[in-house]
C-alpha positions as CSV (number, residue, x, y, z in Angstrom):
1,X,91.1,-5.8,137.7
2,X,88.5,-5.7,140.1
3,X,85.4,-3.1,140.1
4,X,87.0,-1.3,143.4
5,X,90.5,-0.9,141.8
6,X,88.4,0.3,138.2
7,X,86.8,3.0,140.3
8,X,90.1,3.8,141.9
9,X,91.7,4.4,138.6
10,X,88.8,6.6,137.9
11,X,88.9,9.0,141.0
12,X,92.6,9.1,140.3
13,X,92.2,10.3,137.0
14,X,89.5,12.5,136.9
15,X,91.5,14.2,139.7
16,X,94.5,14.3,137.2
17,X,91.7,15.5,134.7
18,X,90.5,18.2,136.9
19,X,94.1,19.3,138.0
20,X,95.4,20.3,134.7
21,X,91.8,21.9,133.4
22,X,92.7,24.2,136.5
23,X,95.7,24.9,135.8
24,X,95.3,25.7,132.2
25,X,92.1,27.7,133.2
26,X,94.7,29.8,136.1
27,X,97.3,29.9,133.0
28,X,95.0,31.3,130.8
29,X,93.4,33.8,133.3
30,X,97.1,34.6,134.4
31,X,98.1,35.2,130.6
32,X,94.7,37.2,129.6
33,X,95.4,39.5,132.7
34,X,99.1,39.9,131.4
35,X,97.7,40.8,128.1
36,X,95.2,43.2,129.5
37,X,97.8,45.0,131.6
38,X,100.4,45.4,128.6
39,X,97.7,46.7,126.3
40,X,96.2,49.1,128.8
41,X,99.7,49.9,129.6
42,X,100.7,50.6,125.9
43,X,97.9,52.8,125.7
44,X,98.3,54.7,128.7
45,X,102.2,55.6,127.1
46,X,100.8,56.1,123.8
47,X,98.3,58.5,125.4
48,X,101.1,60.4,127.2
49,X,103.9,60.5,124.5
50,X,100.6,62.1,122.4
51,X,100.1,64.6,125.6
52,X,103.8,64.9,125.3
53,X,103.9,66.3,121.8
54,X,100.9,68.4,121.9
55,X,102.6,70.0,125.1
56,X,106.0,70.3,123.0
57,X,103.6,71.8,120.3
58,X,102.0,74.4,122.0
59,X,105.1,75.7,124.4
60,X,106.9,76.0,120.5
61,X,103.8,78.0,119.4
62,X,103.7,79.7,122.4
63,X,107.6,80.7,122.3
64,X,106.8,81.6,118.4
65,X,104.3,84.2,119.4
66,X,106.9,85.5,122.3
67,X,109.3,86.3,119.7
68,X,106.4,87.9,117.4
69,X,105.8,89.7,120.1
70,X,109.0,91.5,121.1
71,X,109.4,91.9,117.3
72,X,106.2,94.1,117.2
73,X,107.3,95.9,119.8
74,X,110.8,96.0,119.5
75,X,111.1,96.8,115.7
76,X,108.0,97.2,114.3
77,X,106.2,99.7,117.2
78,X,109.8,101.7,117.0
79,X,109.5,102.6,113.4
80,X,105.9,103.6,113.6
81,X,106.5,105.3,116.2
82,X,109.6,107.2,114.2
83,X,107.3,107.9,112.0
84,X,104.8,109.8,114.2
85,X,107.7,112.1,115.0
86,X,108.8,113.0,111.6
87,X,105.0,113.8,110.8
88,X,104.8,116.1,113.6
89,X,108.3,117.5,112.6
90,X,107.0,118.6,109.7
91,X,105.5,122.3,108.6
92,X,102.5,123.0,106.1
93,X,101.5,126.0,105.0
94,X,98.0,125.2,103.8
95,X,94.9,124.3,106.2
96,X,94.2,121.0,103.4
97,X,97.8,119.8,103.9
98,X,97.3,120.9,107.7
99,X,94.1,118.4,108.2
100,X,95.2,115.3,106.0
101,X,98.6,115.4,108.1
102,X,96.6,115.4,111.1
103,X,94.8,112.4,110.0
104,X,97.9,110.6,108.7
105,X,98.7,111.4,111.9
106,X,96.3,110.3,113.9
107,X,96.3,106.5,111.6
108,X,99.6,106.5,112.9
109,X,98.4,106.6,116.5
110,X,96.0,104.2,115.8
111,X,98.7,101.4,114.3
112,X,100.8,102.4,116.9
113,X,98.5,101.7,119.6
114,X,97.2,98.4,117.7
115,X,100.5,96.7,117.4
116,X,101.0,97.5,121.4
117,X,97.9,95.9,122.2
118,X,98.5,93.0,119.6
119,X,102.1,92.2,120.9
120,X,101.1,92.3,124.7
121,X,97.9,89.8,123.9
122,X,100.4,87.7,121.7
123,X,102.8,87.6,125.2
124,X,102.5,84.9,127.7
125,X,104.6,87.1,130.4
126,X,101.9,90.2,130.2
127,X,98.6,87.5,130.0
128,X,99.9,86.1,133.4
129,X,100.5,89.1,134.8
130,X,96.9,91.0,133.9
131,X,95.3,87.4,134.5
132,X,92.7,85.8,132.1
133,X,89.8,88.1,132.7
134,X,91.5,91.7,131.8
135,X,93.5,89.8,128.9
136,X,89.9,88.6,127.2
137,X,88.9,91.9,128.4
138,X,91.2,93.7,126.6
139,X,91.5,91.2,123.3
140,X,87.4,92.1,122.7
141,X,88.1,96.2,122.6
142,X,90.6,95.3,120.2
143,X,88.0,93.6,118.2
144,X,85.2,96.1,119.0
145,X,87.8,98.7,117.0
146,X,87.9,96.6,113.8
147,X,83.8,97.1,114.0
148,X,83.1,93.1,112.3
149,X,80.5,92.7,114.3
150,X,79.1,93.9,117.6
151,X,80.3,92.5,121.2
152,X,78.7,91.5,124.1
153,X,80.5,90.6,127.3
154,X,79.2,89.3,130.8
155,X,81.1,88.1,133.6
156,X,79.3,86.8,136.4
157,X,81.2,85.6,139.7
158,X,79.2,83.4,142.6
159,X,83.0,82.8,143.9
160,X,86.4,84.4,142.3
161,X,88.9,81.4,142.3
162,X,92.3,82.5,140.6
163,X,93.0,80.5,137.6
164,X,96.5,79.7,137.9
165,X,99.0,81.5,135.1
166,X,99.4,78.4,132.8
167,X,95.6,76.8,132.6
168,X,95.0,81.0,132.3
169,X,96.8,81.3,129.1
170,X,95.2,77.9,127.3
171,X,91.9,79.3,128.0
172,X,93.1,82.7,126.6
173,X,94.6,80.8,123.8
174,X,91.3,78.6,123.2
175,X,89.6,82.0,123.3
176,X,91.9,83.5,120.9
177,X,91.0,80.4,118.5
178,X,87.4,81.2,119.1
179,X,87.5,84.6,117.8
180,X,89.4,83.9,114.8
181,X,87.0,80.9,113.4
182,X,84.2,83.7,114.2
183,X,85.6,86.4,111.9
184,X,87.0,84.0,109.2
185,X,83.8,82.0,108.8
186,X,81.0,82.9,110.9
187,X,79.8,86.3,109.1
188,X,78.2,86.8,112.5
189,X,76.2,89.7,113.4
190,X,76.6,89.3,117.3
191,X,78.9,88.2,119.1
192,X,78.3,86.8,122.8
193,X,80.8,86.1,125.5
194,X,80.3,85.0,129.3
195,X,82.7,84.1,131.6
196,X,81.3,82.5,134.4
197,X,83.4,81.8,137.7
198,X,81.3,79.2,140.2
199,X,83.1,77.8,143.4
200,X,84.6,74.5,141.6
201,X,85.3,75.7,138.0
202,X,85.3,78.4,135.8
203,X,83.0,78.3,132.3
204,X,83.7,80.2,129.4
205,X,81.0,80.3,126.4
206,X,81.8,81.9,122.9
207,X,78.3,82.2,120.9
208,X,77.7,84.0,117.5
209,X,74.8,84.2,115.7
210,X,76.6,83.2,112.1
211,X,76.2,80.9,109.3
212,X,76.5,77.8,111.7
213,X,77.6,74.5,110.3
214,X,76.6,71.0,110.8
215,X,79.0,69.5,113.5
216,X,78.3,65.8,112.3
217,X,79.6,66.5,108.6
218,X,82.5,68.5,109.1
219,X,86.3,67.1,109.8
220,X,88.1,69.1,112.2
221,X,90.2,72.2,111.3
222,X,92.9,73.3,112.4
223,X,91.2,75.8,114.4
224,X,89.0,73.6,116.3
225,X,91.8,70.8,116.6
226,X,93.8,73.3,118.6
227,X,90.9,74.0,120.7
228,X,90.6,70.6,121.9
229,X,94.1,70.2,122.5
230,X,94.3,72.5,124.4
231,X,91.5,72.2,126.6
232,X,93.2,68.4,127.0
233,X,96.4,70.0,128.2
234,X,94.2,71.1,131.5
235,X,92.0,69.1,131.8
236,X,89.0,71.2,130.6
237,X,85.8,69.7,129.3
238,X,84.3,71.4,125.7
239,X,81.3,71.2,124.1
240,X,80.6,72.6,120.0
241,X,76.7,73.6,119.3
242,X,76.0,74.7,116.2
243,X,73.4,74.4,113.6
244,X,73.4,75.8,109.5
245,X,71.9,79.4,109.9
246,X,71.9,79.4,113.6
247,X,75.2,80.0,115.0
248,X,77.9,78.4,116.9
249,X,78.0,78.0,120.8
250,X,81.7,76.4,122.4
251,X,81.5,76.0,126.2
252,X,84.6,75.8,127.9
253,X,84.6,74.6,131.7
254,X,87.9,74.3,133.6
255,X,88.0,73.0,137.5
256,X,90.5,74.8,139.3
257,X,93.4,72.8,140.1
258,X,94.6,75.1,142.3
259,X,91.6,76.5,144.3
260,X,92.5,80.2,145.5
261,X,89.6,82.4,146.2
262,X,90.2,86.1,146.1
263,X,86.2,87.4,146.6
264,X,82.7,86.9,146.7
265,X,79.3,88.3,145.3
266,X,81.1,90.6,142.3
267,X,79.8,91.1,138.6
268,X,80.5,93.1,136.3
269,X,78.7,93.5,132.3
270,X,80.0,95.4,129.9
């Protein structure tokens, strides 16, 4: 075999070579890209069957509460309120027997009027229809009655945007959530609210002033599980402060979906 036909059979066969590197290097690039795209499309259904149940989760929860709801009312708000009547049905002779009537009385009123305000804040229809301002509005004078600890609301509004019904309630929810980890745990003093409306999103921050606890060290409860749940349902961004002896801070900030401006330049502290 001659030196021309030996280079020849080289050319040809490095060529061969070179053909079949390439096409294992496009097979391998073609199967690594299939992979890719499977596992990132695996994720992407785990992800939503997980949005899926958290949604199935909190429409149960929020049906539960419906029903608790019309069952305070209904039942519950009935009998005290039968029982108001016969106490002012009924006729003492002495001034003693008068007054402590009068203050049974009065309790009366007082559950009466708490199981109102507790079964219209525990109602999705009536949160919708006040809208997410008057509802946290009205769920902080019902704290301020109990007297736990004292309350200080702001609002501040560079551009109203209506929050739309839904993303309203999970933020009323989450704020709900807030309120009960602050008077189960927090032994707070104060207790500081601002909700903030700017032209792109809408920030809501819950601060007390309680025994803290150290984010790093501590699981999740149940409390602060639902929190971020819900906050995922809409899309809302939340961020946990707090430090042993120094309170807790959660900031809540929600971009409208929806944007639907109703005024300008208003704010109002109470």
């Amino acid at each position: 075999m001659g030196r021309e036909e030996i280079q020849l059979l080289i050319g040809i066969t490095s060529f061969i070579l070179l053909i079949i590197i390439t096409a294992l290097v496009v097979i391998f690039y073609v199967f690594q890209k299939r992979k890719t795209e499977i596992l990132i499309e695996k994720a992407k259904q785990a992800q939503e069957f997980q949005k899926e149940i958290n949604k199935t989760q909190i429409e149960i929860q929020e049906q539960t509460l419906k029903a608790i709801s019309w069952e305070l009312h209904d039942n519950i708000g009935q009998l005290l309120s039968a029982v108001k009547m016969q106490l002012n049905f009924l006729e003492l002779d002495t001034p003693i027997l008068k007054n402590n009537l009068k203050s049974t009385s009065d309790v009366v009123q007082q559950c009466i009027l708490e199981v109102r305000q507790l079964s219209h804040n525990l109602n999705t229809d009536h949160i919708a229809k006040v809208g997410l301002q008057k509802a946290i509005e009205n769920e902080l004078n019902r704290y301020k009655r109990f007297g736990t600890f004292e309350i200080h609301f702001e609002s501040h509004v560079d551009e109203y945007v209506e929050v739309d019904s839904n993303s309203g309630i999970i933020i009323f929810r989450i704020f709900q959530e807030c309120l009960v980890n602050v008077s189960k745990y927090a032994q707070a003093e104060n207790l500081y609210v601002k909700l903030n409306y700017y032209d792109t999103y809408v920030n809501l921050i819950v601060e007390d002033d309680g025994v803290g606890f150290d984010v790093n060290n501590t699981e999740d409860g149940t409390g602060l599980n639902n929190i971020k749940k819900r906050a995922e349902m809409i899309m809302a961004n939340v961020t946990i402060n707090s430090e042993i002896e120094k309170g807790t801070q959660i900031k809540l900030k929600y971009p409208y979906m929806n944007k639907k401006i109703i005024t300008n330049d208003y704010k109002m502290i109470s």
